[in-house]
C-alpha positions in Angstrom: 23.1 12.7 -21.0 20.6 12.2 -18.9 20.8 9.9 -15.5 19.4 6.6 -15.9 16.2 5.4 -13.8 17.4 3.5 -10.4 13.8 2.5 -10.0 14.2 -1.4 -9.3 11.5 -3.8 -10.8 10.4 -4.6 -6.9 9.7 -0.8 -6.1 8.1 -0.8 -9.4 6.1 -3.4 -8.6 5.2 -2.4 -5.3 4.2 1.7 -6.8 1.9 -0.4 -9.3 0.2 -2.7 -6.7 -0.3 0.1 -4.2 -1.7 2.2 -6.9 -3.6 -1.0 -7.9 -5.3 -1.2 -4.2 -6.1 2.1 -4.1 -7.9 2.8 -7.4 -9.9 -0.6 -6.9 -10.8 0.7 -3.6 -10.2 -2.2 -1.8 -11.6 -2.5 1.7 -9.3 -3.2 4.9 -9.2 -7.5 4.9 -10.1 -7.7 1.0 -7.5 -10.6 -0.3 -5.4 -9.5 -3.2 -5.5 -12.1 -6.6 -3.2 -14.9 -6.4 0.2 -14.7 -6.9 0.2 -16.1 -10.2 -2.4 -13.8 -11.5 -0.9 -11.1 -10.0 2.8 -12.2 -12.0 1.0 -12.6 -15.2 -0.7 -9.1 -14.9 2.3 -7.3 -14.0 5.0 -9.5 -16.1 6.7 -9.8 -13.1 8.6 -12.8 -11.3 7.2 -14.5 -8.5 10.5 -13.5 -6.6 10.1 -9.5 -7.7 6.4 -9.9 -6.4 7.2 -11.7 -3.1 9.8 -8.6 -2.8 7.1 -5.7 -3.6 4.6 -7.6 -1.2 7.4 -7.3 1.6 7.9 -3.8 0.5 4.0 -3.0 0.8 3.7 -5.0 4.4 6.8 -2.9 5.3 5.0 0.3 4.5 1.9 -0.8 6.5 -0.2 -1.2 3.0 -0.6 -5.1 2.8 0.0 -7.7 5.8 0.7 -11.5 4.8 -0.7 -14.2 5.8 -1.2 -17.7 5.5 -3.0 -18.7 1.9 
């Protein structure tokens, strides 16, 4: 047997958005699409996003802000 992913859907999330960013060579200040698009693209919950975006401003990728 082999062991089974421990990936959680947030880090998931937060691999594919940083991957997203980078790819789409977003420029330092460039707004990422709203939330909801954002959950629609990546079948994700707002919740699991919220958590990857907290993950990405923790790893100095994204910062939050108001709007």
């Amino acid at each position: 047997m082999k062991p089974l992913n421990k990936i959680s859907l947030t880090e998931q999330a937060a691999e594919a958005i940083k991957r997203w960013i980078l790819t789409n060579h977003f420029q330092v200040g460039e707004r990422l699409p709203a939330e909801r698009q954002l959950c629609e693209t990546l079948g994700i919950s707002r919740n699991v996003l919220r958590e990857a975006l907290g993950v990405l401003v923790g790893q100095n990728i994204v910062t939050k802000g108001p709007g």
